[in-house]
Structures are given as structure tokens and as C-alpha cells.
KOLDO-103489 format. One record per atom (N, C-alpha, C, O): residue number from 0; atom name; z, x, y. Coordinates in Angstrom, 1 decimal. Example, Ala and Ser with C-alpha at 12.3 -4.5 7.8 and 13.67 -1.06 7.14 Angstrom:
BEGIN
R / 0 / N / 7.8 / 13.2 / -5.7
R / 0 / CA / 7.8 / 12.3 / -4.5
R / 0 / C / 7.8 / 13.2 / -3.3
R / 0 / O / 8.5 / 14.2 / -3.3
R / 1 / N / 7.1 / 12.8 / -2.2
R / 1 / CA / 7.1 / 13.7 / -1.1
R / 1 / C / 7.9 / 12.9 / 0.0
R / 1 / O / 8.0 / 13.4 / 1.1
# end
This chain:
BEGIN
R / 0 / N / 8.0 / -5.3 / 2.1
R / 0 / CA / 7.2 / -6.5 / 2.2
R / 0 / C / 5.9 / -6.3 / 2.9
R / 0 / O / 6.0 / -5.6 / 4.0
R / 1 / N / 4.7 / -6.8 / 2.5
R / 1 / CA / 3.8 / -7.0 / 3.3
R / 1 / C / 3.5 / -7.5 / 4.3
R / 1 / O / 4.0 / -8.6 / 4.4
R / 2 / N / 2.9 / -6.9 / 5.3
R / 2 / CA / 2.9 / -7.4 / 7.0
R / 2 / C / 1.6 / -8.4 / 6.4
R / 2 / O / 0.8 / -8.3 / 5.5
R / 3 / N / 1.8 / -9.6 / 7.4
R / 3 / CA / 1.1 / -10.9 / 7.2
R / 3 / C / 0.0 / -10.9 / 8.3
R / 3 / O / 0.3 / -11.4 / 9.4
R / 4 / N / -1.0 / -10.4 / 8.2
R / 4 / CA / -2.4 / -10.5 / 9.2
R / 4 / C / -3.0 / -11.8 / 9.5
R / 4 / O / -2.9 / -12.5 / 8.4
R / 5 / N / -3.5 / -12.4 / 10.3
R / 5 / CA / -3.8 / -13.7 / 10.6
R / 5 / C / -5.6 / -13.4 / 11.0
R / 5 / O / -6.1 / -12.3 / 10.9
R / 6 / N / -6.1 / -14.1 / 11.3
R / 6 / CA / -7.2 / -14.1 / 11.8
R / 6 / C / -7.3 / -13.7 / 13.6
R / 6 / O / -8.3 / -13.4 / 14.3
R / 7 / N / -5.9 / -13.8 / 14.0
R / 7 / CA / -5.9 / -13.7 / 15.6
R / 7 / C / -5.4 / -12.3 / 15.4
R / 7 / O / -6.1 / -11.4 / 15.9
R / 8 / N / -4.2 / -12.1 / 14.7
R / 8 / CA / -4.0 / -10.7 / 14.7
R / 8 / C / -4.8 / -9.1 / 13.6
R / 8 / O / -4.4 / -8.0 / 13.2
R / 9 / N / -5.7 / -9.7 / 13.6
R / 9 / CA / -6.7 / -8.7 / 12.7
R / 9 / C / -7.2 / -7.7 / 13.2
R / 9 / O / -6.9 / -6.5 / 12.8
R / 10 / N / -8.1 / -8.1 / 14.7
R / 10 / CA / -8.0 / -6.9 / 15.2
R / 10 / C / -7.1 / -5.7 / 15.6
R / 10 / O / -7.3 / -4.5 / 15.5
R / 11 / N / -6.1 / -6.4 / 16.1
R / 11 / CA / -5.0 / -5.7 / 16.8
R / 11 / C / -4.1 / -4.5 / 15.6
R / 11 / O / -3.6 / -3.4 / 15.8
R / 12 / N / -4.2 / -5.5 / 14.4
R / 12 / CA / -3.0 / -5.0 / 13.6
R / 12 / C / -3.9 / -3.9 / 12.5
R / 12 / O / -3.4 / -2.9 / 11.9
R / 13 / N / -5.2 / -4.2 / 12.3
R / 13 / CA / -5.8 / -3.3 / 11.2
R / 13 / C / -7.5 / -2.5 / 12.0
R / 13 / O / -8.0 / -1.5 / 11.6
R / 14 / N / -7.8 / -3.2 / 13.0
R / 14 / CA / -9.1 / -2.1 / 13.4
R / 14 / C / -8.6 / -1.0 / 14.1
R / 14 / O / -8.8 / 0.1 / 13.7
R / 15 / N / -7.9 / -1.3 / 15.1
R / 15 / CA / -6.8 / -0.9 / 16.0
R / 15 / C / -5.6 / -0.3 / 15.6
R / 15 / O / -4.9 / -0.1 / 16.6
R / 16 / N / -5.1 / 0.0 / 14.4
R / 16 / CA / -3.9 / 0.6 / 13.5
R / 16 / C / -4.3 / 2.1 / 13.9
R / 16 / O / -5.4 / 2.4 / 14.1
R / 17 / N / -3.3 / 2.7 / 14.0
R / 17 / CA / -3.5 / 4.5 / 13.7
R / 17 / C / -3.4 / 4.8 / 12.4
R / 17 / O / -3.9 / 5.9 / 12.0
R / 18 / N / -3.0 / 4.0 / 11.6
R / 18 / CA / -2.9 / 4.2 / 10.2
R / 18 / C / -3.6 / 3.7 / 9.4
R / 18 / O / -3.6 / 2.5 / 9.7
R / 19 / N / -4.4 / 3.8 / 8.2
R / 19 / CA / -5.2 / 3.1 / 7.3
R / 19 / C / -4.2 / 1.9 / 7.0
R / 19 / O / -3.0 / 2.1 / 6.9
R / 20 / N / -4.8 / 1.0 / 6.9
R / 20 / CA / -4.3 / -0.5 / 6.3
R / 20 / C / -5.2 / -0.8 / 5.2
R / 20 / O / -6.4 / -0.6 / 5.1
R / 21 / N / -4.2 / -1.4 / 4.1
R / 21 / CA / -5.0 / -2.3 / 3.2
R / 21 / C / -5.0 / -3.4 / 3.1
R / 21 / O / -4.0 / -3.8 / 2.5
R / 22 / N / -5.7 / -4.3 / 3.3
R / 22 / CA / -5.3 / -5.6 / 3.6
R / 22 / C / -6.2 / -6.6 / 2.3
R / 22 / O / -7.4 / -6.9 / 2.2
R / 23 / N / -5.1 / -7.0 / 1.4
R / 23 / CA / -5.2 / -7.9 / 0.3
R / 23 / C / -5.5 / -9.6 / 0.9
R / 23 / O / -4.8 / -10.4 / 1.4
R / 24 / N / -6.8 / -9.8 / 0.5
R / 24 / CA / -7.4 / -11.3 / 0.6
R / 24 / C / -6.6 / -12.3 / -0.2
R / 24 / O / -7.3 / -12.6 / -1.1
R / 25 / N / -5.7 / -12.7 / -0.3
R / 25 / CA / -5.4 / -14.2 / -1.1
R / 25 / C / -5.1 / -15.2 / -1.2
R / 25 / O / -5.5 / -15.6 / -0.1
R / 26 / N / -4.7 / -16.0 / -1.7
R / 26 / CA / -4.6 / -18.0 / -2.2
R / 26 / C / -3.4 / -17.9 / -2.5
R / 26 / O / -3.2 / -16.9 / -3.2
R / 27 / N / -1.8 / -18.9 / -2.1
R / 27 / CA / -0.9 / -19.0 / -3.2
R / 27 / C / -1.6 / -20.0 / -4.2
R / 27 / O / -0.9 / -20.4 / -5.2
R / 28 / N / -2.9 / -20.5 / -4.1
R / 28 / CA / -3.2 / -21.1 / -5.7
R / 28 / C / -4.0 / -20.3 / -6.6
R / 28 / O / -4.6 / -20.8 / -7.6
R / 29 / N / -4.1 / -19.0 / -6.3
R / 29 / CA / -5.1 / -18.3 / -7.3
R / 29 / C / -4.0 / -17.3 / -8.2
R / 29 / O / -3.0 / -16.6 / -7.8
R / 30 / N / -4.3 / -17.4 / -9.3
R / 30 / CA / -3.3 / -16.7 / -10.3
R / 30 / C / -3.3 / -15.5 / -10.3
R / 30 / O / -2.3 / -14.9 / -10.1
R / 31 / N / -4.3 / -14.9 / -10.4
R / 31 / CA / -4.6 / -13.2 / -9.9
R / 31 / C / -4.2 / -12.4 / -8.8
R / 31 / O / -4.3 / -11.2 / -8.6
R / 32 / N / -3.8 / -13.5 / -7.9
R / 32 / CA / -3.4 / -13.1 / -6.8
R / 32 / C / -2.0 / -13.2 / -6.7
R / 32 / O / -1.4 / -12.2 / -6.1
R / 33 / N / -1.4 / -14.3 / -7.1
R / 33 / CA / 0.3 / -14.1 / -8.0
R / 33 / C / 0.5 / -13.3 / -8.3
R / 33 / O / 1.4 / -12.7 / -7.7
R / 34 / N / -0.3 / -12.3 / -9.7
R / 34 / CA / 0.0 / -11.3 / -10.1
R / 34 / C / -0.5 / -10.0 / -9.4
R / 34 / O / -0.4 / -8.8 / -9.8
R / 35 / N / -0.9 / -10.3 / -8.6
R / 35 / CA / -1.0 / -8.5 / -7.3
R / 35 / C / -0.1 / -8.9 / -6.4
R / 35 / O / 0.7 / -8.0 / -6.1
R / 36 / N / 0.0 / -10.0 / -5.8
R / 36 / CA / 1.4 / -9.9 / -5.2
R / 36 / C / 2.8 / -9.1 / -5.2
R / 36 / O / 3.1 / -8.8 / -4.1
R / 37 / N / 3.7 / -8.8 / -6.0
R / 37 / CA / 4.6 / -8.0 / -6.5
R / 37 / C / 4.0 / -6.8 / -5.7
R / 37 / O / 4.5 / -6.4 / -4.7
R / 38 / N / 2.7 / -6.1 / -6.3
R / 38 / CA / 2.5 / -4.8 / -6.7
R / 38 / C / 2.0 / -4.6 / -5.0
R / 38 / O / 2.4 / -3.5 / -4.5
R / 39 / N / 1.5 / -5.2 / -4.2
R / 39 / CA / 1.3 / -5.3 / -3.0
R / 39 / C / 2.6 / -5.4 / -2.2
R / 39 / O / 2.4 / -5.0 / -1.0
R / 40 / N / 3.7 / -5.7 / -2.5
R / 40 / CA / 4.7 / -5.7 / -2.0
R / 40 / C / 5.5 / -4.4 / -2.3
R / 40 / O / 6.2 / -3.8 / -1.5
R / 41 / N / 5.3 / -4.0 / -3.2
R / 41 / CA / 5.9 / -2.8 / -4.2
R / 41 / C / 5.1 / -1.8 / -2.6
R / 41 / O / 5.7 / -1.7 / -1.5
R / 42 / N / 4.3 / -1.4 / -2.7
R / 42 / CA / 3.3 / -0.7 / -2.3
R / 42 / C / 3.6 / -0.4 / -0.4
R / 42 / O / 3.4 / 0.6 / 0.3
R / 43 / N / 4.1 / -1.6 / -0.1
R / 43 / CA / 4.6 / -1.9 / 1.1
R / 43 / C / 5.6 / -1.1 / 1.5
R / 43 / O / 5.6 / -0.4 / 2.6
R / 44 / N / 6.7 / -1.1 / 0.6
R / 44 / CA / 7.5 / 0.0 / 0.6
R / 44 / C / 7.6 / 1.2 / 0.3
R / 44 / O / 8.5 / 2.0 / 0.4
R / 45 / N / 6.3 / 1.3 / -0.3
R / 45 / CA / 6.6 / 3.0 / -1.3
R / 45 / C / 5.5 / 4.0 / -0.3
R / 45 / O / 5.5 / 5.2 / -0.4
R / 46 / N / 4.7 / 3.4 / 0.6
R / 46 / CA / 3.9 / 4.0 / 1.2
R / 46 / C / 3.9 / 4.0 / 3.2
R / 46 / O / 3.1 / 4.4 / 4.0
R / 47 / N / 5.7 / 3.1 / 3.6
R / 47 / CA / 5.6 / 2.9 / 4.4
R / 47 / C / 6.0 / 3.9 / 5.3
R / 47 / O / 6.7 / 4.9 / 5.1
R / 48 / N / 5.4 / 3.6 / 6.3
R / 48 / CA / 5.2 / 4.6 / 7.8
R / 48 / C / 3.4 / 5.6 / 7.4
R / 48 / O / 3.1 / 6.5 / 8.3
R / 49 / N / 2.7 / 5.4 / 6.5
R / 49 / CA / 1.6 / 6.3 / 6.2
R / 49 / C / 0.6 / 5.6 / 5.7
R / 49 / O / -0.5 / 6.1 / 5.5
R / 50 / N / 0.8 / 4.0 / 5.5
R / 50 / CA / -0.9 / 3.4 / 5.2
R / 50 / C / 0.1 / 1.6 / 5.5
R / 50 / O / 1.3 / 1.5 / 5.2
R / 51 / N / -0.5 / 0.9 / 6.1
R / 51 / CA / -0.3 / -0.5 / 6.1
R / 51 / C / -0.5 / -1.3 / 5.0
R / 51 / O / -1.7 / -1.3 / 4.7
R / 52 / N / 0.1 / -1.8 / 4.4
R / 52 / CA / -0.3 / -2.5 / 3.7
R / 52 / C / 0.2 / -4.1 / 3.8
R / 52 / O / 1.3 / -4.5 / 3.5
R / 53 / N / -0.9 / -4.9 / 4.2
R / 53 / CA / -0.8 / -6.4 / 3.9
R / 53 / C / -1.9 / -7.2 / 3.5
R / 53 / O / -2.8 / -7.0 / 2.7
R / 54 / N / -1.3 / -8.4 / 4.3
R / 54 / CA / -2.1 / -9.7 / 3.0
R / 54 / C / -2.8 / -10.5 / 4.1
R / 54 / O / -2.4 / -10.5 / 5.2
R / 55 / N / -4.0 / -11.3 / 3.6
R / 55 / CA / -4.1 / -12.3 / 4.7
R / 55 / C / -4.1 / -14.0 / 3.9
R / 55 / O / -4.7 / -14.0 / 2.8
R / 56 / N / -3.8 / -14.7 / 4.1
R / 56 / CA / -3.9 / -16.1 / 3.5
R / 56 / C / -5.4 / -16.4 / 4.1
R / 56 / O / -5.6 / -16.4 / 5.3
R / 57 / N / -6.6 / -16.5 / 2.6
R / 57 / CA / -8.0 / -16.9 / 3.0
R / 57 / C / -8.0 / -18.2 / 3.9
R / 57 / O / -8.5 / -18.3 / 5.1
R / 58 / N / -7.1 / -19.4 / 3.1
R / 58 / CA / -7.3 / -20.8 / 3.3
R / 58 / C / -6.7 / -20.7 / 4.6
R / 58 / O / -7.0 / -21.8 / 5.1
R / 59 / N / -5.9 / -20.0 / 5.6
R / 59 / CA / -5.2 / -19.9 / 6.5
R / 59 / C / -5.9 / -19.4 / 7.5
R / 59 / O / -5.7 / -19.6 / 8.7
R / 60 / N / -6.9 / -18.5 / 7.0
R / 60 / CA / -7.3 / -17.6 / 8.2
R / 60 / C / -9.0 / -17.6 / 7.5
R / 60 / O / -9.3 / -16.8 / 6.6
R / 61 / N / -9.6 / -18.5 / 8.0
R / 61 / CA / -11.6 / -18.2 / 7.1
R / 61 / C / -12.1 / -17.4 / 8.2
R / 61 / O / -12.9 / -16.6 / 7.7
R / 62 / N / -12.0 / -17.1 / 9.6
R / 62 / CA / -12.9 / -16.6 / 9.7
R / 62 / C / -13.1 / -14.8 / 9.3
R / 62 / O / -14.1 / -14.2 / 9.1
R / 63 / N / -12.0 / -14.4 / 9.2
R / 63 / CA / -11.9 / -12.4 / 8.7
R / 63 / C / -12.7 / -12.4 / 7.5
R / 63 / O / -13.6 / -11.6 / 7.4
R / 64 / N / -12.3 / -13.2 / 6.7
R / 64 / CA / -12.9 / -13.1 / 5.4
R / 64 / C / -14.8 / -13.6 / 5.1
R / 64 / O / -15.7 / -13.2 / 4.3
R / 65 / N / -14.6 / -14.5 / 6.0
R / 65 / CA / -16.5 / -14.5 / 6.4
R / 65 / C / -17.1 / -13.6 / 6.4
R / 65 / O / -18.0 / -13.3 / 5.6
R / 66 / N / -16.6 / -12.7 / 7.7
R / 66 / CA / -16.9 / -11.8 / 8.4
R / 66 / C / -17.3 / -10.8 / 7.7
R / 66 / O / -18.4 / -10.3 / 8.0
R / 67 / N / -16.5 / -10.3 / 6.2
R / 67 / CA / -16.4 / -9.5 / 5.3
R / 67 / C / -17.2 / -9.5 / 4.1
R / 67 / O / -17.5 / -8.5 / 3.3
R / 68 / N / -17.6 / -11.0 / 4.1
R / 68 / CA / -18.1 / -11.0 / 2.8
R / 68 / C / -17.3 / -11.6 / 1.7
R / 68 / O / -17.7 / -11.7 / 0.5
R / 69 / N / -16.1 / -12.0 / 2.2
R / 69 / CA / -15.1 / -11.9 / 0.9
R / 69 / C / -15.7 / -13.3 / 0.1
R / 69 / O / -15.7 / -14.4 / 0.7
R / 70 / N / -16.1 / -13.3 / -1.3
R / 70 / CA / -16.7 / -14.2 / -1.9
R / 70 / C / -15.7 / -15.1 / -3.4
R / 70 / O / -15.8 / -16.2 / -3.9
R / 71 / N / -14.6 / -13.6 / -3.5
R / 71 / CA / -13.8 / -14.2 / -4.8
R / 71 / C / -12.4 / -13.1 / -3.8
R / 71 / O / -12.4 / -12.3 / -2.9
R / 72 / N / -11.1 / -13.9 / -4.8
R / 72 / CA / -9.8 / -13.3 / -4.3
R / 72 / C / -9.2 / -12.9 / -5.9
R / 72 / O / -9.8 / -13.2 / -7.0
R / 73 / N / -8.2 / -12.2 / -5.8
R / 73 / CA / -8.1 / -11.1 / -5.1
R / 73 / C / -9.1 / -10.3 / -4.9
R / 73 / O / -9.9 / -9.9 / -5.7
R / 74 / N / -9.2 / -9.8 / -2.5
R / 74 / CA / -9.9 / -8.5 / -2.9
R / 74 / C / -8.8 / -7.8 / -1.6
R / 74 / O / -8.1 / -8.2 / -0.6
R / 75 / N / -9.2 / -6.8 / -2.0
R / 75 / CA / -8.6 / -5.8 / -1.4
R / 75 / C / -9.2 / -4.5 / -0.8
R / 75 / O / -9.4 / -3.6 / -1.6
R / 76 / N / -9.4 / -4.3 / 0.8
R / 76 / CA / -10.5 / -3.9 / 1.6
R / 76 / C / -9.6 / -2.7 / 2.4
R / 76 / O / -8.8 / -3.0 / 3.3
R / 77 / N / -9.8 / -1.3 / 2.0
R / 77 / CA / -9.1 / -0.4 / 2.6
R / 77 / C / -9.8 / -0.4 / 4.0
R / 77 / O / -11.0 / -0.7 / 4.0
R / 78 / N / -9.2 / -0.1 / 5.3
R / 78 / CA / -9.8 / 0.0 / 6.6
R / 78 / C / -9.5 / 1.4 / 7.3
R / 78 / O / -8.4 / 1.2 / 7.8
R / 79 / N / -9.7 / 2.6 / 7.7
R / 79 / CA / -9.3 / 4.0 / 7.7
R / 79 / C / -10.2 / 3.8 / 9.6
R / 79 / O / -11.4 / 3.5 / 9.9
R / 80 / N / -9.2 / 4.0 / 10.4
R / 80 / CA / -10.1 / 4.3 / 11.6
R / 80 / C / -10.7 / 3.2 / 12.4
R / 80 / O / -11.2 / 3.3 / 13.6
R / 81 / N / -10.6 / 2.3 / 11.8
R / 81 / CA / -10.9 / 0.8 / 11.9
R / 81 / C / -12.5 / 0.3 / 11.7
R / 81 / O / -13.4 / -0.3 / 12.3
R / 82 / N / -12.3 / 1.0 / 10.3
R / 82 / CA / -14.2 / 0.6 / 9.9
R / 82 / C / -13.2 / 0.5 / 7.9
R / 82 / O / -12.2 / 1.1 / 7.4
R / 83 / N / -14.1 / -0.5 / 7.3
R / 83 / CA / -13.9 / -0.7 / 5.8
R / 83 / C / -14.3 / 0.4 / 5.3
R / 83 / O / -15.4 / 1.0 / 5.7
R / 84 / N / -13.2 / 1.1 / 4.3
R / 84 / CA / -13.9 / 2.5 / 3.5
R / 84 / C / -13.9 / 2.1 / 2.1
R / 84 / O / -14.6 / 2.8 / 1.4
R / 85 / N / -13.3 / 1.2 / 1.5
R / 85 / CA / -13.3 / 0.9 / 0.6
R / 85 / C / -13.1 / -0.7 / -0.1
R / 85 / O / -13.1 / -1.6 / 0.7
R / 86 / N / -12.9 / -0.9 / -1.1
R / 86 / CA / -13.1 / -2.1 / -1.7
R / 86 / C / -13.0 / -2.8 / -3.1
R / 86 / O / -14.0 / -3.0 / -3.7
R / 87 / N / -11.6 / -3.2 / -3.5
R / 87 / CA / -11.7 / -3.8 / -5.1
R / 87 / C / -11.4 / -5.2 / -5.2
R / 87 / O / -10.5 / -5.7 / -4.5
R / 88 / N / -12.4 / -5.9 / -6.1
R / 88 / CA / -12.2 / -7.4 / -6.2
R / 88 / C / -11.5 / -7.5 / -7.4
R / 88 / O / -11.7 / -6.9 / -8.5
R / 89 / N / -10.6 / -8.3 / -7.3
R / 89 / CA / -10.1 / -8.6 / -8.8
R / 89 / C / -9.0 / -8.1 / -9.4
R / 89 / O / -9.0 / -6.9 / -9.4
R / 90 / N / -8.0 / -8.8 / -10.1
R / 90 / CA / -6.2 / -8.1 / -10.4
R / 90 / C / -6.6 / -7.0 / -10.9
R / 90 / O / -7.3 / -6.9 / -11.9
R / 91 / N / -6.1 / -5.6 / -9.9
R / 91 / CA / -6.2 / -4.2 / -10.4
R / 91 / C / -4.9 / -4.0 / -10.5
R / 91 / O / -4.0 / -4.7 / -10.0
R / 92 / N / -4.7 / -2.6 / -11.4
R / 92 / CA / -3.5 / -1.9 / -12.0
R / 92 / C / -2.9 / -1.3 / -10.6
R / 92 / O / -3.7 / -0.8 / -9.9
R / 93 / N / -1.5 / -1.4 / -9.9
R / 93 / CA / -0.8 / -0.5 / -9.1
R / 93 / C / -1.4 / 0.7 / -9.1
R / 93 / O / -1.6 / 1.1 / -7.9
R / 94 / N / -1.9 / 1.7 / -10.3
R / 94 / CA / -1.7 / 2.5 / -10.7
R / 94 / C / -3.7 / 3.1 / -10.2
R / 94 / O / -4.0 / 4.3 / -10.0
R / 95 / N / -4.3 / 2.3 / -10.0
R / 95 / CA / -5.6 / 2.0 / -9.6
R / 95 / C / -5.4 / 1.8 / -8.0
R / 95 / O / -5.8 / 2.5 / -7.1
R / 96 / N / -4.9 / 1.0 / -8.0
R / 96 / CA / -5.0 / 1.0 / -6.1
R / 96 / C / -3.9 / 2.3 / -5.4
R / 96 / O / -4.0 / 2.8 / -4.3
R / 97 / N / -2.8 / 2.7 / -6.5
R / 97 / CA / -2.4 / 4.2 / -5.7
R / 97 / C / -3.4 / 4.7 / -5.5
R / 97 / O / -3.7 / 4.8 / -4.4
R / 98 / N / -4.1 / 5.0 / -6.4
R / 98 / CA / -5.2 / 6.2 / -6.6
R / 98 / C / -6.1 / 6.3 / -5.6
R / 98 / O / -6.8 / 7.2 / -5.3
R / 99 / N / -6.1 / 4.7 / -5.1
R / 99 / CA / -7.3 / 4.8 / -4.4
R / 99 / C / -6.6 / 4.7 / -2.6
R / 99 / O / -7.2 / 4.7 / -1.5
R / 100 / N / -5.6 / 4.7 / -2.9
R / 100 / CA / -4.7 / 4.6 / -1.5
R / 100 / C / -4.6 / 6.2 / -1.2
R / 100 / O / -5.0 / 6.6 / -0.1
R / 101 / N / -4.0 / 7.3 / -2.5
R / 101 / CA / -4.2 / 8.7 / -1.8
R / 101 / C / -5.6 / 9.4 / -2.0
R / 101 / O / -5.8 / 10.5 / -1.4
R / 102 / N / -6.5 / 9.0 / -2.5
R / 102 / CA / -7.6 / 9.3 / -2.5
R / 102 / C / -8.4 / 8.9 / -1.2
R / 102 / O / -9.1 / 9.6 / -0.4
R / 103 / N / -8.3 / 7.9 / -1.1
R / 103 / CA / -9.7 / 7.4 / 0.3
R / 103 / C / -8.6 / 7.5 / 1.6
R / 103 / O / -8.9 / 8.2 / 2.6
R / 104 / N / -7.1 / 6.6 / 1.5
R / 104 / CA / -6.4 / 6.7 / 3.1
R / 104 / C / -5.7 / 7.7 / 3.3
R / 104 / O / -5.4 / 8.1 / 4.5
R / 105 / N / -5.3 / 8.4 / 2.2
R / 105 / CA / -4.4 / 9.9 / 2.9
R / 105 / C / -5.2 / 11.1 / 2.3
R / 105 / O / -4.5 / 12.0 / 1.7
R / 106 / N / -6.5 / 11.3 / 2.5
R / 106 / CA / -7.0 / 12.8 / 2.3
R / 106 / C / -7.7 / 12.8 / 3.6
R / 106 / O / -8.3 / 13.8 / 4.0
# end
């Protein structure tokens, strides 16, 4: 399951991580984001103890997502070191965000 980041716990949990985190922007009213949900959770487990992977609720938490830029959901903002290295807006393939999980957080 995905760890649930807040706006209070952002720093602590993803700039401050020893580990790259990916942290997925979403709505339970946005449909694209239903459907990355699963694969974000999938991912939670298949990559744990070596990249973070969670979620933040936008409507729950506005200020992170200001901060960022985030303008449409799903997006999903790799963080390595605690600086953004990467970045996809919009329902991507599992198969697309592996890629981009061992490519940009574990090389």
C-alpha cells in the first residue's frame, strides 16, 4: 500500500527520505487517477525498502502541489535526494513508470 503524505508531512517523509520517493498527486473524483491507483499500490509493494512510493490527496493537502506546479492529476513527481528528478502527468502504463522508477531512482 501507498504511504499517504500530507502537506505537514512532505518534508519529513519525501525531501528528507534516504530513499527516492514517488509521490502520485490525486482526487478520489478524478477517474485517471482511480485507474493509477491499483498500479501505485502494486508498485508499493514490488519496490519496497528501495524507492517510496506514495500518494498525496490535492483537495486535502493544496499547499505541496502549488509549490510544484501541479496544474492537472494524475501527476507523478519522482524526488531522488530531496530535489524533483522527474515527472509524468497523466494515466501512464505500470510498465512506463517501472521504467522510469529503475531508470532515474535506482541507477
Amino acid at each position: 500500500m501507498a504511504t499517504q503524505i500530507s502537506d505537514a508531512t512532505f518534508d519529513s517523509l519525501v525531501l528528507k527520505s534516504e530513499l527516492p520517493v514517488l509521490l502520485d498527486f490525486w482526487a478520489p473524483w478524478c477517474g485517471p487517477c482511480r485507474a493509477v491507483g491499483p498500479i501505485i499500490d502494486e508498485l508499493a509493494e514490488e519496490y519496497e525498502g528501495r524507492v517510496i512510493i506514495a500518494k498525496m490527496n490535492v483537495d486535502e493537502n493544496p499547499t505541496t502541489p502549488t509549490k510544484f506546479g501541479i496544474r492537472a492529476i494524475p501527476t507523478m513527481i519522482l524526488f531522488k535526494g530531496g530535489e524533483a528528478v522527474e515527472q509524468v502527468t497523466g494515466a501512464v502504463t505500470k510498465a512506463s513508470i517501472k521504467e522510469m522508477l529503475d531508470t532515474k531512482a535506482l541507477a
